[in-house]
TORPA-4810 file (N, C-alpha, C, O; in nm, 3 decimals):
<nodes>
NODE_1_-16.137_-11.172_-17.794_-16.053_-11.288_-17.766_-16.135_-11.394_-17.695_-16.204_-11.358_-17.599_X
NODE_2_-16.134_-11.527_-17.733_-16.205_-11.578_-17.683_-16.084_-11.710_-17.564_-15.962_-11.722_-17.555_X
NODE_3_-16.196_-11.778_-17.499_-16.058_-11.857_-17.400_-15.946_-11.941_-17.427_-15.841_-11.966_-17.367_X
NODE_4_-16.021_-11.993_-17.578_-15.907_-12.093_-17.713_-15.777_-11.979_-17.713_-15.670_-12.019_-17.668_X
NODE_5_-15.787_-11.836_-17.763_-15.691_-11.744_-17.757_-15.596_-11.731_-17.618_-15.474_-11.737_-17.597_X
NODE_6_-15.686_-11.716_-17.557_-15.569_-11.699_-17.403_-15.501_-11.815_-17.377_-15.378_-11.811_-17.371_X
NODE_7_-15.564_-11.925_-17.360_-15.483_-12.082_-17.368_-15.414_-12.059_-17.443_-15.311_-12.057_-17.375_X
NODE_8_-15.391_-12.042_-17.518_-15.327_-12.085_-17.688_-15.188_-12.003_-17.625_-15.088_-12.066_-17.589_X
NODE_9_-15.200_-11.858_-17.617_-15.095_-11.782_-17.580_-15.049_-11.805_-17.451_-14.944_-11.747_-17.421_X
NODE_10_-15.093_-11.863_-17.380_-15.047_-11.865_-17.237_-14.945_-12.013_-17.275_-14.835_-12.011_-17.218_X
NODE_11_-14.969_-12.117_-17.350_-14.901_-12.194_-17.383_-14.779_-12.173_-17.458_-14.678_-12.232_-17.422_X
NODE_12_-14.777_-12.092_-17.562_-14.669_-12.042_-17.618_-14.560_-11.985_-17.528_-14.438_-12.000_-17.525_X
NODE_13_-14.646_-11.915_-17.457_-14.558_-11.857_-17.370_-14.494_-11.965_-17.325_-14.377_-11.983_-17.357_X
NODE_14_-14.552_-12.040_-17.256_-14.459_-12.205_-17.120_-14.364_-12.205_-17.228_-14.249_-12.167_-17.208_X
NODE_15_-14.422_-12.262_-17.394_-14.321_-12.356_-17.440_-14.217_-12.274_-17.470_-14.113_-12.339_-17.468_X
NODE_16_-14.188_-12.093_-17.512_-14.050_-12.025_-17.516_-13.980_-12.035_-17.399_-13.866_-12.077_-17.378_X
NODE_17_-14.074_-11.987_-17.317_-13.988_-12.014_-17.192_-13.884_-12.183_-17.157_-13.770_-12.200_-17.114_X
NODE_18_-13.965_-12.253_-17.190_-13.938_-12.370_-17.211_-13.790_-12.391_-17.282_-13.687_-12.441_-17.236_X
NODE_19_-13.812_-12.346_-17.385_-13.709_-12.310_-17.498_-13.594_-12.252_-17.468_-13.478_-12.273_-17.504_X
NODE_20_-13.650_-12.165_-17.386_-13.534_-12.112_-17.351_-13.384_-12.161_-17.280_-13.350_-12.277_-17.254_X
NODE_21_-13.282_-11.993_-17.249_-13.162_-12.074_-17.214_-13.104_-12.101_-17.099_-12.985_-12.119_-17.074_X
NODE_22_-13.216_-12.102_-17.019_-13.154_-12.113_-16.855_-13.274_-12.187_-16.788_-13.300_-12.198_-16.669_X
NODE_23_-13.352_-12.244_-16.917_-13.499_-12.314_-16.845_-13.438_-12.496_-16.818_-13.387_-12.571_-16.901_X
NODE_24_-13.465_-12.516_-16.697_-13.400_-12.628_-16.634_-13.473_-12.777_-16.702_-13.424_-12.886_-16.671_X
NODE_25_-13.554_-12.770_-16.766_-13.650_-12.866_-16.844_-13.610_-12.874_-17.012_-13.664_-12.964_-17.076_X
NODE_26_-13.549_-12.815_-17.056_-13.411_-12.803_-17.164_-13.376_-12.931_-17.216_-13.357_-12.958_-17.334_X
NODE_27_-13.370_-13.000_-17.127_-13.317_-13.174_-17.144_-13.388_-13.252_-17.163_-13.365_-13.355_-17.226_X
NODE_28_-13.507_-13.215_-17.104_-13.608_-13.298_-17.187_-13.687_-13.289_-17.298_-13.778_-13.368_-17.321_X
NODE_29_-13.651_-13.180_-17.381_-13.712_-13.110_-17.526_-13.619_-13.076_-17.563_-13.615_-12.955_-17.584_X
NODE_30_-13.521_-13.140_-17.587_-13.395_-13.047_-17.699_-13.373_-13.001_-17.800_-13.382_-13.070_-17.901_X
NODE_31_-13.344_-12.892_-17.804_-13.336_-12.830_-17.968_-13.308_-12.943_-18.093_-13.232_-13.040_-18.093_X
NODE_32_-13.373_-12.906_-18.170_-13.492_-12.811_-18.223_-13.632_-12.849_-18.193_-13.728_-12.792_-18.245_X
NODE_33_-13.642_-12.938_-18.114_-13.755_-12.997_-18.088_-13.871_-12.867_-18.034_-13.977_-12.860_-18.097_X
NODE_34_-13.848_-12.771_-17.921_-13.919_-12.681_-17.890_-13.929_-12.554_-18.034_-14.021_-12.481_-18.070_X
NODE_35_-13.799_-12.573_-18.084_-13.860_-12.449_-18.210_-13.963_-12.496_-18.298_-14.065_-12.428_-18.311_X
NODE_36_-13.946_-12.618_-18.367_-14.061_-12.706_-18.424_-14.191_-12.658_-18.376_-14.267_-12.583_-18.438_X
NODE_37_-14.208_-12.708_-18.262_-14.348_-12.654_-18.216_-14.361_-12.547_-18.209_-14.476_-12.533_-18.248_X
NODE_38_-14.324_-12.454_-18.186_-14.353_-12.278_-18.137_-14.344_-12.224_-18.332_-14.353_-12.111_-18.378_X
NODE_39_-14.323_-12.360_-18.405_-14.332_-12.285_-18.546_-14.436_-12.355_-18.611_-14.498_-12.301_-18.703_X
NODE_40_-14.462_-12.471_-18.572_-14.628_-12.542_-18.587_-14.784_-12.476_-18.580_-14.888_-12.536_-18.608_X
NODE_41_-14.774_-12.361_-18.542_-14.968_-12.275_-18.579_-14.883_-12.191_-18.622_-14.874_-12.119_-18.522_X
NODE_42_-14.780_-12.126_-18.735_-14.769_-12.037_-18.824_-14.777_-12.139_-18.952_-14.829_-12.101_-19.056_X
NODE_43_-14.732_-12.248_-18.943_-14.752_-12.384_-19.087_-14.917_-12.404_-19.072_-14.971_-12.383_-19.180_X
NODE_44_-15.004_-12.436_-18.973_-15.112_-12.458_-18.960_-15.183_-12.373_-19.047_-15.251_-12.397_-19.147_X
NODE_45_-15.148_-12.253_-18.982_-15.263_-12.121_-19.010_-15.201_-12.099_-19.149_-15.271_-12.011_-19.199_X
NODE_46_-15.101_-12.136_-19.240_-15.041_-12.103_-19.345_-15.129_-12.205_-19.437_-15.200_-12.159_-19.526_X
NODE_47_-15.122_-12.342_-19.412_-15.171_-12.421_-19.463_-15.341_-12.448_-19.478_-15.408_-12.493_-19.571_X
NODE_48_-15.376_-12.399_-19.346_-15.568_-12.351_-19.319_-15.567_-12.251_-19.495_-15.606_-12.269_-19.610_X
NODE_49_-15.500_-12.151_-19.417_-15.564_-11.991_-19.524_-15.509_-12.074_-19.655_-15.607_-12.101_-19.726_X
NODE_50_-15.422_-12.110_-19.696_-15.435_-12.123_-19.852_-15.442_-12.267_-19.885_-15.408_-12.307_-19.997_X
NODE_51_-15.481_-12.339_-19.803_-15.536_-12.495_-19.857_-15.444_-12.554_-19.955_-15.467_-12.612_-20.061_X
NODE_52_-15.260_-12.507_-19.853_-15.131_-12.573_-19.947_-15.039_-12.575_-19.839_-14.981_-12.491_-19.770_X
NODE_53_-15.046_-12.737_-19.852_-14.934_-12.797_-19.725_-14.812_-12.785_-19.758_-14.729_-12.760_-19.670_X
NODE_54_-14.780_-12.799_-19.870_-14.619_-12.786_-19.930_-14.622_-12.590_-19.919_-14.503_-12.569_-19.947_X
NODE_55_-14.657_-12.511_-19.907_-14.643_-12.352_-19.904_-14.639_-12.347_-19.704_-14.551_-12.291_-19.638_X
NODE_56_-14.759_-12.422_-19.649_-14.733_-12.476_-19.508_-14.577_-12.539_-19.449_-14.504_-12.496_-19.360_X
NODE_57_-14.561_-12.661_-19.544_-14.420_-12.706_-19.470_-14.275_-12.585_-19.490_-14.177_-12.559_-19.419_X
NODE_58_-14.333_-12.526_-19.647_-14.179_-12.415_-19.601_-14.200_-12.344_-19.529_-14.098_-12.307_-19.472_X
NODE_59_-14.307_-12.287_-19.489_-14.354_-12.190_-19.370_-14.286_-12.257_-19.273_-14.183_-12.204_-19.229_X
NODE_60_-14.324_-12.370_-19.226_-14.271_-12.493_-19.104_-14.103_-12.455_-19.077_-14.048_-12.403_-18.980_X
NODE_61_-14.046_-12.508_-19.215_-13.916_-12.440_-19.210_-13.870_-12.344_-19.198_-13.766_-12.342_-19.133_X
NODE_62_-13.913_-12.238_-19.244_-13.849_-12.136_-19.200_-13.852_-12.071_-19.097_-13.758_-12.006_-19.052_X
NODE_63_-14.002_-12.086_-19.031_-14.007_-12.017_-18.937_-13.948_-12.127_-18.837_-13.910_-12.050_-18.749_X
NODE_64_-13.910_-12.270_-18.785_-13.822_-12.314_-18.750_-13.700_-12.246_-18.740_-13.665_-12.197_-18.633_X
NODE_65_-13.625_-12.237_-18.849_-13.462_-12.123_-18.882_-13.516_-12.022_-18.764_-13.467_-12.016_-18.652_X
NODE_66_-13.653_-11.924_-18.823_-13.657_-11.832_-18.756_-13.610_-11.836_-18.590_-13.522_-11.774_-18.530_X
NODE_67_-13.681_-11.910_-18.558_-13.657_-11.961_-18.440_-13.526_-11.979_-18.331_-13.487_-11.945_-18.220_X
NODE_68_-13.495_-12.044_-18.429_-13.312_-12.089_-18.388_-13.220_-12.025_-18.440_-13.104_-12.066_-18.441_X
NODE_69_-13.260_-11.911_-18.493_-13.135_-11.777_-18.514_-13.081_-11.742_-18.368_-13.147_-11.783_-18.272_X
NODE_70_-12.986_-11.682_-18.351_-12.937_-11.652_-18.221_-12.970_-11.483_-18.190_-12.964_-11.383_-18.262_X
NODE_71_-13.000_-11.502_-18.076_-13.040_-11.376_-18.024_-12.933_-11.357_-17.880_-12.930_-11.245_-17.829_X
NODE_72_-12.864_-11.446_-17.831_-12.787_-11.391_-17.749_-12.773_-11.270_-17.663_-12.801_-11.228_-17.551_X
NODE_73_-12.701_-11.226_-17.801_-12.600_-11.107_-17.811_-12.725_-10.972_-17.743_-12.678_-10.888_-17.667_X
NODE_74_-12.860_-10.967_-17.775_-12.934_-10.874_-17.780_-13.002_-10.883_-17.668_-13.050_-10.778_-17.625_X
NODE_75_-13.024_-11.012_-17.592_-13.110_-10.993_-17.478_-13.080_-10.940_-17.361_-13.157_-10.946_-17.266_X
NODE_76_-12.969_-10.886_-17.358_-12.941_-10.829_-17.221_-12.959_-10.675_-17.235_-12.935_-10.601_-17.140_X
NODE_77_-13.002_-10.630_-17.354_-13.026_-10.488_-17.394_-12.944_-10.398_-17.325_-12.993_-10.310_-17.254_X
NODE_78_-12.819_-10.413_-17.340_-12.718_-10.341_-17.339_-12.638_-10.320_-17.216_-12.565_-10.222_-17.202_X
NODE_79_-12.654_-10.428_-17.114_-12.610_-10.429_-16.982_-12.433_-10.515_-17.001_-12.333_-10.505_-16.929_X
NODE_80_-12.450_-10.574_-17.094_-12.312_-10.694_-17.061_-12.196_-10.636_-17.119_-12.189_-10.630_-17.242_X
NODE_81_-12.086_-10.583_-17.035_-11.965_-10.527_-17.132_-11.897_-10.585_-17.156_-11.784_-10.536_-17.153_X
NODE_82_-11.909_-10.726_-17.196_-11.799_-10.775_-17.279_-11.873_-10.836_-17.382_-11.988_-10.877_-17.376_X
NODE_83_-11.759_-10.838_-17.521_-11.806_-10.867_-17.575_-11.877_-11.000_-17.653_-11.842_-11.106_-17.602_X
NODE_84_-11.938_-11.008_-17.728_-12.011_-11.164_-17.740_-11.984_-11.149_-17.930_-11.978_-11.042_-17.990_X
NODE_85_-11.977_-11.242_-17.971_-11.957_-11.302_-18.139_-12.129_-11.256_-18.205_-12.242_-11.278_-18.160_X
NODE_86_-12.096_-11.207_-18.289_-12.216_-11.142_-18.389_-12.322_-11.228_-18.362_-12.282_-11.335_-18.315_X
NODE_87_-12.450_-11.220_-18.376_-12.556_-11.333_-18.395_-12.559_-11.322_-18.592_-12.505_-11.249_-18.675_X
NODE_88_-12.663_-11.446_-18.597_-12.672_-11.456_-18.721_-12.705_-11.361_-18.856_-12.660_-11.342_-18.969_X
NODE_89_-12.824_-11.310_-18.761_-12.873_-11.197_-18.851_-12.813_-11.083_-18.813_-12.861_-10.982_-18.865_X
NODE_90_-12.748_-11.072_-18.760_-12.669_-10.916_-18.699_-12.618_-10.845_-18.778_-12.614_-10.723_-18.761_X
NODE_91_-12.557_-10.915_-18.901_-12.527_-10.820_-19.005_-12.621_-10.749_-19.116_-12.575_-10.682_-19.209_X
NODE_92_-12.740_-10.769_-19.096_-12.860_-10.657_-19.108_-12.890_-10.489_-19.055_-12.960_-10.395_-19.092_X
NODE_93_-12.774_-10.521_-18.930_-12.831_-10.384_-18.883_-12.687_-10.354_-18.764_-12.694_-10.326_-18.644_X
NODE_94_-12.536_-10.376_-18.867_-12.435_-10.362_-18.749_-12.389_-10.233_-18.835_-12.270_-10.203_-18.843_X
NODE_95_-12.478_-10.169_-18.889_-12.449_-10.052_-18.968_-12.476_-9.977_-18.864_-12.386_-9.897_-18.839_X
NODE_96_-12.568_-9.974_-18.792_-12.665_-9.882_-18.688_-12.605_-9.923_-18.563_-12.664_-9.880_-18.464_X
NODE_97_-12.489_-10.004_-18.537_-12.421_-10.010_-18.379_-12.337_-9.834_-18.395_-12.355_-9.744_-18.313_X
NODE_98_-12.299_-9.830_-18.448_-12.237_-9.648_-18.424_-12.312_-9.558_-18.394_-12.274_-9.472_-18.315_X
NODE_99_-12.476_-9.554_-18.465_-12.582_-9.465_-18.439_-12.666_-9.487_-18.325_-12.727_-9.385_-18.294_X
NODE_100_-12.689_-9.588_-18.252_-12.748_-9.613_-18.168_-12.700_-9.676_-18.005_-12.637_-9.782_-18.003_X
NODE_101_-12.717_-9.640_-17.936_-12.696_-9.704_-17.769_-12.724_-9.834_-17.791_-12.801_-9.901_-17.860_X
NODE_102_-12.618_-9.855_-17.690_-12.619_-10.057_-17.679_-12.747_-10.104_-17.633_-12.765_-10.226_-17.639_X
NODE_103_-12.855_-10.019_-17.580_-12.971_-10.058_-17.521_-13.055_-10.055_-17.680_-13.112_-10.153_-17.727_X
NODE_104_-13.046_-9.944_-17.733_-13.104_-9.904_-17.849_-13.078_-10.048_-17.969_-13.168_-10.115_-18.021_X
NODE_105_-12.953_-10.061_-17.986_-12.903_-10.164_-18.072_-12.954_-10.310_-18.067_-12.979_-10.398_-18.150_X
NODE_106_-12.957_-10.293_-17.917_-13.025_-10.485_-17.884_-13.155_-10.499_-17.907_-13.215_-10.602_-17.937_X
NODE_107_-13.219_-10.339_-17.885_-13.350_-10.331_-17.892_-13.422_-10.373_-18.045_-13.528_-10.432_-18.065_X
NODE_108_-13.314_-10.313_-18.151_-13.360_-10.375_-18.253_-13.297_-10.488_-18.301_-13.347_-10.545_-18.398_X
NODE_109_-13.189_-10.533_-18.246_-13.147_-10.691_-18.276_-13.322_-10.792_-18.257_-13.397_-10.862_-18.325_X
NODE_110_-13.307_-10.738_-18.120_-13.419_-10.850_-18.095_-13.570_-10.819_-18.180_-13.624_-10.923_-18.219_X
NODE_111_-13.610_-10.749_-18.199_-13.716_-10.691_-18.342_-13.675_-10.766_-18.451_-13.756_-10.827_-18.521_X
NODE_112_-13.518_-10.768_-18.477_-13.528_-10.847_-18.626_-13.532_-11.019_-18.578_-13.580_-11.113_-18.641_X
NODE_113_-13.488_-11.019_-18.493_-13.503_-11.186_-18.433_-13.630_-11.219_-18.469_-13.657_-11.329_-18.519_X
NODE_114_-13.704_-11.142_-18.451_-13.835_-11.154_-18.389_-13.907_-11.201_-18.515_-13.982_-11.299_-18.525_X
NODE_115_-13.860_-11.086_-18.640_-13.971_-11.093_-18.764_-13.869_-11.197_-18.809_-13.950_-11.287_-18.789_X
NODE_116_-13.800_-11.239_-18.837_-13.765_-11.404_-18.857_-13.849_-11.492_-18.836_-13.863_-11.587_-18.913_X
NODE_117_-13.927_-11.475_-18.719_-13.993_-11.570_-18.705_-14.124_-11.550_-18.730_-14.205_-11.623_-18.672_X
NODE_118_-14.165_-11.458_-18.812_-14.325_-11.376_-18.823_-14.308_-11.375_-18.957_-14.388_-11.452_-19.010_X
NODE_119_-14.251_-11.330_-19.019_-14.241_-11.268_-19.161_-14.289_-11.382_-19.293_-14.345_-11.351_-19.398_X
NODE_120_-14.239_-11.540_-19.242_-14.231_-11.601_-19.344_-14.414_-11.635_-19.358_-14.473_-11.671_-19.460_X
NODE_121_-14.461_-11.614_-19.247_-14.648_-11.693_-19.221_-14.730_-11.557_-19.293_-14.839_-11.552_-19.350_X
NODE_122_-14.626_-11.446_-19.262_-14.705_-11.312_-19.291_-14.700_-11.274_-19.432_-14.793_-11.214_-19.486_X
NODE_123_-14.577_-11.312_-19.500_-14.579_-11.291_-19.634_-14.692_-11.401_-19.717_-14.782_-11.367_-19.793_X
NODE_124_-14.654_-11.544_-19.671_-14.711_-11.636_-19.720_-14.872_-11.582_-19.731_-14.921_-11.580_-19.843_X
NODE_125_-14.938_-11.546_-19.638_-15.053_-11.480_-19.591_-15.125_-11.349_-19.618_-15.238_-11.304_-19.604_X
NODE_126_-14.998_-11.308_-19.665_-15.041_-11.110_-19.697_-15.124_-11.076_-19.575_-15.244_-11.050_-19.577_X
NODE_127_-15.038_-11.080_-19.457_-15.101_-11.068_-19.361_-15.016_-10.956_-19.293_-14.950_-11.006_-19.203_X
NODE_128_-14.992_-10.794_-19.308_-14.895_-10.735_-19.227_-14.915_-10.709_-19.088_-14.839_-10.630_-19.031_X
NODE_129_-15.024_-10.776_-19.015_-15.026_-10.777_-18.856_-14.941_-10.891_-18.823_-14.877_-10.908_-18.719_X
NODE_130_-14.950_-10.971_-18.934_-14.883_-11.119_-18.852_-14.717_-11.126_-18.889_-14.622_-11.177_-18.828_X
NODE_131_-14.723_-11.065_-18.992_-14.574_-11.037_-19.051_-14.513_-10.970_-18.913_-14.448_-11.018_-18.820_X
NODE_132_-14.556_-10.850_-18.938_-14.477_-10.738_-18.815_-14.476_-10.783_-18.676_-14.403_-10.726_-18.595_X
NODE_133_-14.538_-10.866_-18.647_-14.570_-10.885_-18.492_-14.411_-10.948_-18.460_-14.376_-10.937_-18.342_X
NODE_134_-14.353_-10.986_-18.516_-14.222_-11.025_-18.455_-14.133_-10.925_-18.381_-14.038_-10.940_-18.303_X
NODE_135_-14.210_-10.791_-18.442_-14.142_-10.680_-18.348_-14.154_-10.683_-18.194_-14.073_-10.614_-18.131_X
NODE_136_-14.240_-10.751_-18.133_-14.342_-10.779_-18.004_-14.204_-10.837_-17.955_-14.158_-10.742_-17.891_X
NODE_137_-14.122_-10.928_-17.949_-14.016_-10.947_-17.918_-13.923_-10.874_-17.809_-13.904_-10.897_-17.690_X
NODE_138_-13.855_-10.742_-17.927_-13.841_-10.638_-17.844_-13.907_-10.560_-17.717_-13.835_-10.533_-17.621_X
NODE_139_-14.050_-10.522_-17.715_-14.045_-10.489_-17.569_-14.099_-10.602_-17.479_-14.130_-10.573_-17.364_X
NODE_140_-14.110_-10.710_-17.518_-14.126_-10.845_-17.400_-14.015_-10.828_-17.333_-14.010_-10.788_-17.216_X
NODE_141_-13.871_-10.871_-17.438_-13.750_-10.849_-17.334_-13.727_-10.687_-17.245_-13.675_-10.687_-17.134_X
NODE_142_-13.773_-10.562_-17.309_-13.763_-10.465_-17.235_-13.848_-10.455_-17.111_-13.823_-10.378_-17.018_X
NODE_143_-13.950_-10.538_-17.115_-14.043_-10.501_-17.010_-13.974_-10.592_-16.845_-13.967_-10.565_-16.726_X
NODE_144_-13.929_-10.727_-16.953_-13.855_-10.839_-16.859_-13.751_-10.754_-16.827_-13.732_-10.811_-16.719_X
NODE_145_-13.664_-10.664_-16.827_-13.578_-10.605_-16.777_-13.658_-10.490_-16.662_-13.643_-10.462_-16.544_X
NODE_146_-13.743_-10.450_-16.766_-13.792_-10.267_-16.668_-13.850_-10.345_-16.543_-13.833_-10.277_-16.441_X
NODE_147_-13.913_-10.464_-16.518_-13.972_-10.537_-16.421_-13.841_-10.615_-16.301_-13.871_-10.643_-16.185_X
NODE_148_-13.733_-10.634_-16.344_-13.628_-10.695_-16.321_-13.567_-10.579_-16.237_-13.550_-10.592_-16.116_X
NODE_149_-13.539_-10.481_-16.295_-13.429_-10.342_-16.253_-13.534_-10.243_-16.171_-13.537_-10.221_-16.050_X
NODE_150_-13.615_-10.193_-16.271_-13.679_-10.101_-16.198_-13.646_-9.958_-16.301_-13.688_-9.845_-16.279_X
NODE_151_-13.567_-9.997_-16.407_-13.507_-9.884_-16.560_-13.573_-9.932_-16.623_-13.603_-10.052_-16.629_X
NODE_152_-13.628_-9.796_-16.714_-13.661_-9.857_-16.866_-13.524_-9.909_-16.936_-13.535_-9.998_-17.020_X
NODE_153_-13.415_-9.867_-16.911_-13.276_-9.876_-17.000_-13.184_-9.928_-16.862_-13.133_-9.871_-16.766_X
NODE_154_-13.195_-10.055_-16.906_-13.021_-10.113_-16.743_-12.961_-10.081_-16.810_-12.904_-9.999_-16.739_X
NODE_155_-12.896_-10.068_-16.941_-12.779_-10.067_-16.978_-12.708_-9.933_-16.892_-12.587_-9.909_-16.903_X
NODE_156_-12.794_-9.855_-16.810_-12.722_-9.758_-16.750_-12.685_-9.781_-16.589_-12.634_-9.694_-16.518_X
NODE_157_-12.722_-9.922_-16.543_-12.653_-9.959_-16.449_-12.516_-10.019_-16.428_-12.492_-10.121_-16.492_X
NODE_158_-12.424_-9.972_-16.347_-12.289_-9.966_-16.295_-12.295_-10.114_-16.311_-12.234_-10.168_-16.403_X
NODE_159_-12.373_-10.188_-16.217_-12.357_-10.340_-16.225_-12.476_-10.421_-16.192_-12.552_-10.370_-16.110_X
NODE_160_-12.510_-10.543_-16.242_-12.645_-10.626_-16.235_-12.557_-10.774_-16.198_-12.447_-10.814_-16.236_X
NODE_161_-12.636_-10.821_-16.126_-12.628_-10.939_-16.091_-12.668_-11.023_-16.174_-12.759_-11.013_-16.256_X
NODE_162_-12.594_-11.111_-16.152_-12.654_-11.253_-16.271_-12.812_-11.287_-16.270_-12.898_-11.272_-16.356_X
NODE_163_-12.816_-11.346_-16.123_-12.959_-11.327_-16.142_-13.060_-11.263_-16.147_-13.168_-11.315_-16.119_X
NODE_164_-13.051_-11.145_-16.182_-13.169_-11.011_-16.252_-13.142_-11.012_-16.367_-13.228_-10.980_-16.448_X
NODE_165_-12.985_-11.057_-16.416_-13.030_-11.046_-16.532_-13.091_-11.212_-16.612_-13.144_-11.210_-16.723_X
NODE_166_-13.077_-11.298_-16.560_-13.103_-11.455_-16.578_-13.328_-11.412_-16.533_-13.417_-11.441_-16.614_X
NODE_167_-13.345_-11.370_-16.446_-13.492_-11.328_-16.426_-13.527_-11.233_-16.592_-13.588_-11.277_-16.689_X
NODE_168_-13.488_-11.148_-16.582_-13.509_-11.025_-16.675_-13.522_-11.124_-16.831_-13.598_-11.102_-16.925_X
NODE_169_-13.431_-11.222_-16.818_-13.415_-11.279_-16.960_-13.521_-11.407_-16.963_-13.540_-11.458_-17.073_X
NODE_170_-13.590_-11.459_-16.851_-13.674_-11.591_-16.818_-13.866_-11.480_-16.834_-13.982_-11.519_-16.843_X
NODE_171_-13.812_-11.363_-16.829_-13.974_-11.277_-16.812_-13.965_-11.270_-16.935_-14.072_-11.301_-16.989_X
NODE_172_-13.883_-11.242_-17.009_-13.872_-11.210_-17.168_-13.865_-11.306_-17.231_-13.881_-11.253_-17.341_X
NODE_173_-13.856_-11.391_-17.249_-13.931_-11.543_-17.322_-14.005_-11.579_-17.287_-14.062_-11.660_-17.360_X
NODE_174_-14.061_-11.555_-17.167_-14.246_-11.641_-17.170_-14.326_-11.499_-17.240_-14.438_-11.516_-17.289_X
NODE_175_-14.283_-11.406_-17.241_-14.375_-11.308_-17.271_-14.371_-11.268_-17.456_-14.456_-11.234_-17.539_X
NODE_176_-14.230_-11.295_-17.458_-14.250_-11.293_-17.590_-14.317_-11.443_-17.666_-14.368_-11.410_-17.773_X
NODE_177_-14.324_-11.521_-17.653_-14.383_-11.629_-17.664_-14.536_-11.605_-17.633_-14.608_-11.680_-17.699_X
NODE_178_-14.593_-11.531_-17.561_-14.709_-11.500_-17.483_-14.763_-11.418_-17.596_-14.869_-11.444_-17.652_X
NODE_179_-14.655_-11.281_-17.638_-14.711_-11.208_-17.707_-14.728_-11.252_-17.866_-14.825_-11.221_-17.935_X
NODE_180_-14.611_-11.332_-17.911_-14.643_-11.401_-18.055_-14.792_-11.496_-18.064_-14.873_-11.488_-18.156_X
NODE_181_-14.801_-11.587_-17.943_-14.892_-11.683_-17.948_-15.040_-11.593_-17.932_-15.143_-11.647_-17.972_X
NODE_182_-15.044_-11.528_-17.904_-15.186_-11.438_-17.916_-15.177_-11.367_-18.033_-15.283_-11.391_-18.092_X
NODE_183_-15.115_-11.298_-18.095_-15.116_-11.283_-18.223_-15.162_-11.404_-18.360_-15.257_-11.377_-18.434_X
NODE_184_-15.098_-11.505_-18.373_-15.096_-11.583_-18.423_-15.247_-11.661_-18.376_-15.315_-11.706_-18.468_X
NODE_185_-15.283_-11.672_-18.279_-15.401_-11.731_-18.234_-15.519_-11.646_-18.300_-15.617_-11.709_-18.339_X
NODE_186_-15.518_-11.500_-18.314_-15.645_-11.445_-18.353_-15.660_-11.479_-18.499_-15.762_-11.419_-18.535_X
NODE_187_-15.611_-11.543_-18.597_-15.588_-11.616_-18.694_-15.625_-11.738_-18.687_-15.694_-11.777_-18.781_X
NODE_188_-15.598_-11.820_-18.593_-15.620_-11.967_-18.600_-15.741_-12.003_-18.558_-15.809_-12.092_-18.608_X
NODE_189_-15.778_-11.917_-18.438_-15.909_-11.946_-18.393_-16.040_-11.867_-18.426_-16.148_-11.904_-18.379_X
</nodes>
């Protein structure tokens, strides 16, 4: 990794965080304006590797969508008992809410969030490190919790305060942002 890589990801990181839904600077980058960018070096690196800006701009787009799918419902990995309205892609995998713990369930909500936003640069690319990396998602937000609580799994705490879980969810977007943008960087640079 060279220092272009760590910049690169350490920036991604600011700008999810940025992005995010309790980041107080919100108002001055308003959606979609921060997904745009955080989907700008998967069009780059799409458009670099196959020397086709129009195969680049749908990359742009989609991984945009990717972006601004809703993840809500999944980031609290299984702490919030009430309930919240499906996210977008949720009906991919509300087959597996019976088979799996609410910690378990969010865990892969947020995995498919994730390759939404990986999948379209990775196919374009035949690239299955860059495809899959959207899984990285999932334990950013788990780690932003296990760092938050002090559980690998809150969903087994009695009760959490808003703000552990508002922390838990602010560690888990710079990191997942942290962890996509270093992925995506060993490609670009």
């Amino acid at each position: 990794m060279t220092p272009y890589n760590v910049v690169f990801a350490l920036a991604m990181g600011a700008m999810n965080r940025w992005r995010g839904m309790s980041s107080p600077f919100k108002k001055f980058f308003p959606r979609p304006l921060p997904q745009i960018t955080l989907a700008l070096p998967y069009a780059i690196l799409v458009s670099d590797y196959l020397n086709n800006y129009y195969v680049g701009a749908a990359v742009l787009v989609l991984t945009t969508l990717g972006w601004l799918t809703g993840h809500g419902a999944f980031i609290d990995l299984g702490t919030w008992k009430n309930a919240v309205k499906p996210e977008r892609l949720e009906f991919t995998i509300t087959w597996l809410k019976s088979k799996l713990s609410p910690y378990w369930y969010d865990f892969v909500g947020l995995a498919v969030t994730g390759l939404a936003v990986t999948v379209p640069a990775g196919i374009a690319t035949m690239n299955p490190v860059l495809a899959l990396s959207g899984v990285l998602k999932a334990p950013a937000y788990a780690i932003g919790w296990f760092v938050s609580t002090g559980k690998i799994d809150p969903s087994s705490l009695d009760e959490i305060e808003e703000r552990i879980g508002s922390r838990a969810t602010e560690i888990g977007e710079f990191l997942t942002g942290l962890f996509l943008g270093a992925v995506v960087s060993l490609y670009l640079f």
